[in-house]
C-alpha positions as CSV (number, residue, x, y, z in Angstrom):
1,X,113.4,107.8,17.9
2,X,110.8,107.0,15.3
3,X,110.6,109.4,12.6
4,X,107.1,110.0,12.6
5,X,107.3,110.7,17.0
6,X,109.4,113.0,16.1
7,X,108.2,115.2,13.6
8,X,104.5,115.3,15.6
9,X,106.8,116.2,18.9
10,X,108.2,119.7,16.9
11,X,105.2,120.1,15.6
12,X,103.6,120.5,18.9
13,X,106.0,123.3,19.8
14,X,105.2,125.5,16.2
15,X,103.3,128.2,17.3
16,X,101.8,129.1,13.7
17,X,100.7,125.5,14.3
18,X,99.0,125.4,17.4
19,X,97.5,129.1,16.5
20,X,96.1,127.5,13.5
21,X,94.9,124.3,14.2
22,X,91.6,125.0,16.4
23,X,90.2,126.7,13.1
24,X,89.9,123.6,10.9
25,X,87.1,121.5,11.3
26,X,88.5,118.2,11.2
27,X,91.1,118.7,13.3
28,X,88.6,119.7,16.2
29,X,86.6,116.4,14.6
30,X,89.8,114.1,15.4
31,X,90.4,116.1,18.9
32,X,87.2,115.3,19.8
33,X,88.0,111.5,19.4
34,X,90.3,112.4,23.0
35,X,88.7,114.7,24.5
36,X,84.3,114.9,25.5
37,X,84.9,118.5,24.9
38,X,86.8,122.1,26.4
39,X,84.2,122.7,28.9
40,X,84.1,121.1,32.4
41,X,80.7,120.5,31.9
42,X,81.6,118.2,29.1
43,X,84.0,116.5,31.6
44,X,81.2,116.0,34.1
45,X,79.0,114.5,31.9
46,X,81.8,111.8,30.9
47,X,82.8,110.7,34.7
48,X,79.1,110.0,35.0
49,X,79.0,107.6,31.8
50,X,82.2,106.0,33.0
51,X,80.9,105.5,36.7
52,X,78.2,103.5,35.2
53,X,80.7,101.3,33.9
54,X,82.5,101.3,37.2
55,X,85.3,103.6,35.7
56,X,86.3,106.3,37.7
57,X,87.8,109.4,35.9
58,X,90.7,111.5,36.8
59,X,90.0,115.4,35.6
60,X,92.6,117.8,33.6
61,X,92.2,120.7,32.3
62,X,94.6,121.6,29.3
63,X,97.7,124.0,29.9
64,X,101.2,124.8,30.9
65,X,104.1,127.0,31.1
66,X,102.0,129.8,32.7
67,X,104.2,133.1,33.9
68,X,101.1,135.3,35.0
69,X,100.1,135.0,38.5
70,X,96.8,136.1,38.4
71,X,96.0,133.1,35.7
72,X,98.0,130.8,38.0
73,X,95.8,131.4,40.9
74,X,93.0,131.3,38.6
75,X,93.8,127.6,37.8
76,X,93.6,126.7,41.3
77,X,90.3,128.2,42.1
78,X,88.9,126.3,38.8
79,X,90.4,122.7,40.2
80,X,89.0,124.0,43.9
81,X,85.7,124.2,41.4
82,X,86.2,121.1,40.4
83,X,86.7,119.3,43.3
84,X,83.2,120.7,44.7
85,X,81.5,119.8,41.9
86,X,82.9,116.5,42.3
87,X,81.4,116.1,46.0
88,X,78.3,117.5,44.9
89,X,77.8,115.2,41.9
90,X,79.4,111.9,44.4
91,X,81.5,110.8,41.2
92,X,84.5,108.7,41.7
93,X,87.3,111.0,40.6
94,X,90.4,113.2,41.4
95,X,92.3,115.4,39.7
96,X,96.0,115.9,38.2
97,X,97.8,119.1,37.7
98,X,100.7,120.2,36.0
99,X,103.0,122.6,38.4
100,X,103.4,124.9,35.4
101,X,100.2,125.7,35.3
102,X,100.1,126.4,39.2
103,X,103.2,128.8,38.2
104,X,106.4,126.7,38.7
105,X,108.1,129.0,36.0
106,X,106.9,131.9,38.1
107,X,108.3,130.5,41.8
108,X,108.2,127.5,43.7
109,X,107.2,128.9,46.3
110,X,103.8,130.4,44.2
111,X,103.9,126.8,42.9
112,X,103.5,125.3,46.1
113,X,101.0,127.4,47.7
114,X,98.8,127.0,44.9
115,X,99.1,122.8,45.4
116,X,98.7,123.0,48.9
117,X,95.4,124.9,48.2
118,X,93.7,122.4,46.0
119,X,94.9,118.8,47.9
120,X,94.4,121.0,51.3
121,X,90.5,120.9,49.8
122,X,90.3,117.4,48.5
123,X,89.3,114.1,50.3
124,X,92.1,112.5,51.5
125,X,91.0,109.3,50.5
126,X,91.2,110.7,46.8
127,X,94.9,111.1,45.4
128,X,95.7,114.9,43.8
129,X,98.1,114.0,41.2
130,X,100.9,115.8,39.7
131,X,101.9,115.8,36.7
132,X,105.3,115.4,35.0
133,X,106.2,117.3,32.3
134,X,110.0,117.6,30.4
135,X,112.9,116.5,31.9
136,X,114.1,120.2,32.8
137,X,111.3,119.8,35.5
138,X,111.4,116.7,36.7
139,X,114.0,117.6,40.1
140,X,111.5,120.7,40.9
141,X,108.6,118.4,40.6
142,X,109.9,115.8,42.5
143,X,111.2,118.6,45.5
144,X,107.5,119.6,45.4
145,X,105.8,116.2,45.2
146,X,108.0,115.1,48.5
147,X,107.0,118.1,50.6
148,X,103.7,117.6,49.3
149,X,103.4,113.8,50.4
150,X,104.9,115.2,54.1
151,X,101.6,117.5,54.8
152,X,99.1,115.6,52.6
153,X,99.2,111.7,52.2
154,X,96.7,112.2,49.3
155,X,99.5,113.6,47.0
156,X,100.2,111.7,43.6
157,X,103.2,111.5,41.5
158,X,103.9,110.4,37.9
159,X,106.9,108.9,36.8
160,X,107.9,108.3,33.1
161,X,109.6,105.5,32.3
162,X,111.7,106.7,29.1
163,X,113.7,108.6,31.2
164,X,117.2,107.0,32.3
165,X,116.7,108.6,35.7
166,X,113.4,107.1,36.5
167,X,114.9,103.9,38.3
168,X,116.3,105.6,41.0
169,X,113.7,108.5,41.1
170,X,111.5,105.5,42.1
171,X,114.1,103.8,44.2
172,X,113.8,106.9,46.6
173,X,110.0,107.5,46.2
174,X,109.3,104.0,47.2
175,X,110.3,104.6,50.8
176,X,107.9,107.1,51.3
177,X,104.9,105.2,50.8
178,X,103.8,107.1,47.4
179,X,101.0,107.0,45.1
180,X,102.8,106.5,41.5
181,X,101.1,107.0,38.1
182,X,103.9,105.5,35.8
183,X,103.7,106.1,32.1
184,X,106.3,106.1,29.4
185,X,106.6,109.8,28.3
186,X,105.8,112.2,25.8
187,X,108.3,115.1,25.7
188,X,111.1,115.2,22.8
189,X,114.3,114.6,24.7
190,X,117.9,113.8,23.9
191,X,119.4,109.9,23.9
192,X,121.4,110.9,26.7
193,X,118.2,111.7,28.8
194,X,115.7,109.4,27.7
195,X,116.0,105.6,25.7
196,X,115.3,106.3,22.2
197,X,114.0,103.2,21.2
198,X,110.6,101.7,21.9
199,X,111.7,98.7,23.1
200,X,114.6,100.0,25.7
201,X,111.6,102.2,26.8
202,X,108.8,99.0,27.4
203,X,111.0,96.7,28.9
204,X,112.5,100.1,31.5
205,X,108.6,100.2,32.1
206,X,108.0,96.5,32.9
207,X,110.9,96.6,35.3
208,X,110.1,99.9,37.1
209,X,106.0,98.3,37.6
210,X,107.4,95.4,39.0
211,X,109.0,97.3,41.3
212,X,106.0,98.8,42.1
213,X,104.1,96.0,42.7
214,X,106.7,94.5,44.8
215,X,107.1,97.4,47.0
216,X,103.2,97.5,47.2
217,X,102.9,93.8,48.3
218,X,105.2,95.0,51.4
219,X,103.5,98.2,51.9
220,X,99.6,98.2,51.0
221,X,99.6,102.1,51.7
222,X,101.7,102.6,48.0
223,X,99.5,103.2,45.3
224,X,100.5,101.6,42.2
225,X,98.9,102.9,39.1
226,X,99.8,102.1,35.6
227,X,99.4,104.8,32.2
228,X,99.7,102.6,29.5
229,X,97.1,102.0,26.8
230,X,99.9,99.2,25.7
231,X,98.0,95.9,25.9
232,X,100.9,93.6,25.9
233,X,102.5,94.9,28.2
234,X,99.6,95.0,30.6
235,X,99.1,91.7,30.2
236,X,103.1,91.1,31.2
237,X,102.2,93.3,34.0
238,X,98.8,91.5,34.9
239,X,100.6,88.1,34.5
240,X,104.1,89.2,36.9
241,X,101.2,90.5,39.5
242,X,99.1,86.9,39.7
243,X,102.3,85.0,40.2
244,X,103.7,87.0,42.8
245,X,100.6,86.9,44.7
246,X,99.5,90.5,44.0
247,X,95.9,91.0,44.0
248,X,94.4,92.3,41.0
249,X,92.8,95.1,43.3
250,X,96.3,96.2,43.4
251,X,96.9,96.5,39.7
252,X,95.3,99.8,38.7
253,X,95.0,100.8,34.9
254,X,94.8,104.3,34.2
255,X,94.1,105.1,29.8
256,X,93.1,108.3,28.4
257,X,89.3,108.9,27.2
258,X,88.8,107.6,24.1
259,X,91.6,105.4,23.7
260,X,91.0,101.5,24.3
261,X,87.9,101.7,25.1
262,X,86.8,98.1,25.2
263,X,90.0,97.5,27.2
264,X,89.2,99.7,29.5
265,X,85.7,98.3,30.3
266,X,87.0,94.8,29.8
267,X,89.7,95.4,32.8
268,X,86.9,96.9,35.1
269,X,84.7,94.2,34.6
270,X,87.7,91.3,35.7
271,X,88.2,93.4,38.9
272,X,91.0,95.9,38.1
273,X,90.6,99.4,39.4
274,X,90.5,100.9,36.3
275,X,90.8,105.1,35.6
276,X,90.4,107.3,32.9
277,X,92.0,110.6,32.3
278,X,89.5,112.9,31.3
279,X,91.0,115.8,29.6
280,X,89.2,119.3,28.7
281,X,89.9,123.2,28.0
282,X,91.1,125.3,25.1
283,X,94.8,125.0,25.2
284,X,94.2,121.4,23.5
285,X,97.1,121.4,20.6
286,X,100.5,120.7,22.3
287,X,98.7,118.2,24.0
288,X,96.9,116.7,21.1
289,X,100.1,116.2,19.2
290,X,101.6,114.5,21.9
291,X,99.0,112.3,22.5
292,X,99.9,111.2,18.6
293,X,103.3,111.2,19.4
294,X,102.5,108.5,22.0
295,X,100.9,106.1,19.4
296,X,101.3,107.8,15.8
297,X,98.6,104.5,14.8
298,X,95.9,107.5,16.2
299,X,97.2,109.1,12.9
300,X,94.7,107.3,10.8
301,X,91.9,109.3,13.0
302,X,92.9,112.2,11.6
303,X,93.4,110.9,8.4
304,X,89.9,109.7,8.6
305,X,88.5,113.3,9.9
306,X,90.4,114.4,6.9
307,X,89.2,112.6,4.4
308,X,85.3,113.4,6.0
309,X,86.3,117.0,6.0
310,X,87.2,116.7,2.3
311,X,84.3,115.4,1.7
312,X,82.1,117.7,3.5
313,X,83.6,120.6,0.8
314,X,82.7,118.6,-2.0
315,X,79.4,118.4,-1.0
316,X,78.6,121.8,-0.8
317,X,80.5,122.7,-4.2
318,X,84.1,123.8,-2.9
């Protein structure tokens, strides 16, 4: 694993870290590079700037790991918020949740009744996505996504790609008419669990998409949906699709906000549907340094913030 991955990966899990972070300006000055800000207001606001560039937005709010039911239950009425204001504002969006936060580490059972609440309330043309998180969840997820899927058609999975796993998780999913997010995974995890390597991980995500898209060409009800801000391999994956005869309707692109923009425009403009993942709340550390664990290039962002920040002391005599 690259070095620099790595050390961003432990550092998401240092407390001192994460209760330190949010008080320094320029870190909050590089966050704010990812994120439109911690309120869902702030959310709102950025779904309607990417509908006018016929982007729709996928909403999540920040946090995991919670063991309180009370705050479990509150997570669910704030999605059942979202999804109303959603209606109310007629934005093209969905949502994605993590099961932790719905209180997986509680019981599944808690877990599960919280789900069932929110995709119970959504559209079921509009896909309530779950998230994946470490590998130690991954079978629990995947138990809940497929009872999930049996009662509402409108559940959504993701899959990540850097796990050795993944091709048959998929294999099994496929039959069942899914919709996949596929990405290639941000958790620290051993060799024997997940490729090292960068390359053994983009070339395990080229096969699994074409998978997808194969399976979808049989089956138009599978939704195939692709989190990569990776531009070559997007165009591998762009280029597979037009010579196998899948439409480019077919080939949706979901980035995070802030990250390839131009891309992301560029895409919806050729006809791709083409999704951004609009994340938001106060819990933003652990997933910040993950999100520079993904591409540690966004590094120089901060290193930019920093160097502004430095400056911003020396201006007023510090």
């Amino acid at each position: 694993m690259n070095p620099t991955r790595s050390i961003l990966l432990a550092a998401s899990q240092n407390a001192w870290l994460r209760d330190h972070a949010a008080r320094h300006k320029f870190v909050r000055r590089a966050v704010s590079r990812f994120m439109p800000g911690e309120e869902l207001s702030d959310a709102l606001a950025a779904a309607q700037r990417l509908q006018g560039k016929n982007i729709g937005a996928i909403f999540t709010r920040l946090g995991e790991n919670i063991t309180d039911q009370a705050e479990a239950r509150g997570v669910t009425e704030h999605y059942l918020e979202v999804l109303r204001s959603v209606r109310e504002q007629q934005l093209d969006a969905e949502v994605s949740v993590k099961l932790t936060q719905l209180g997986l580490d509680l019981s599944p059972e808690l877990c599960y009744d919280n789900l069932k609440t929110i995709i119970g309330q959504e559209d079921p043309r509009r896909v309530v996505w779950i998230d994946m998180e470490a590998s130690n969840y991954v079978d629990a997820t995947l138990q809940l996504y497929r009872s999930a899927l049996g009662e509402f058609p409108n559940a959504g999975v993701c899959l990540q790609a850097y796990l050795h796993r993944t091709k048959d998780d998929l294999a099994t999913l496929l039959a069942l008419r899914p919709a996949i997010r596929l990405v290639k995974g941000a958790y620290s995890e051993p060799p024997e669990i997940a490729f090292p390597e960068k390359s053994r991980v983009d070339e395990n995500y080229f096969l699994l998409a074409k998978e997808m898209l194969l399976a979808k060409k049989t089956e138009p009800k599978i939704r195939a949906a692709f989190g990569t801000h990776d531009m070559v391999l997007l165009r591998r994956i762009s280029e597979f699709a037009a010579t196998s005869g899948v439409a480019k309707t077919d080939v949706e692109v979901q980035m995070l906000y802030g990250i390839q923009s131009g891309e992301q425009e560029r895409l919806a403009r050729e006809g791709y549907p083409s999704k951004v993942l609009v994340s938001y709340g106060i819990h933003w550390y652990t997933w910040f340094m993950r999100r520079l664990a993904e591409r540690p290039a966004n590094l120089w962002f901060v290193a930019r913030n920093l160097f502004h920040f430095a400056e911003d002391l020396r201006t007023i005599g510090y």
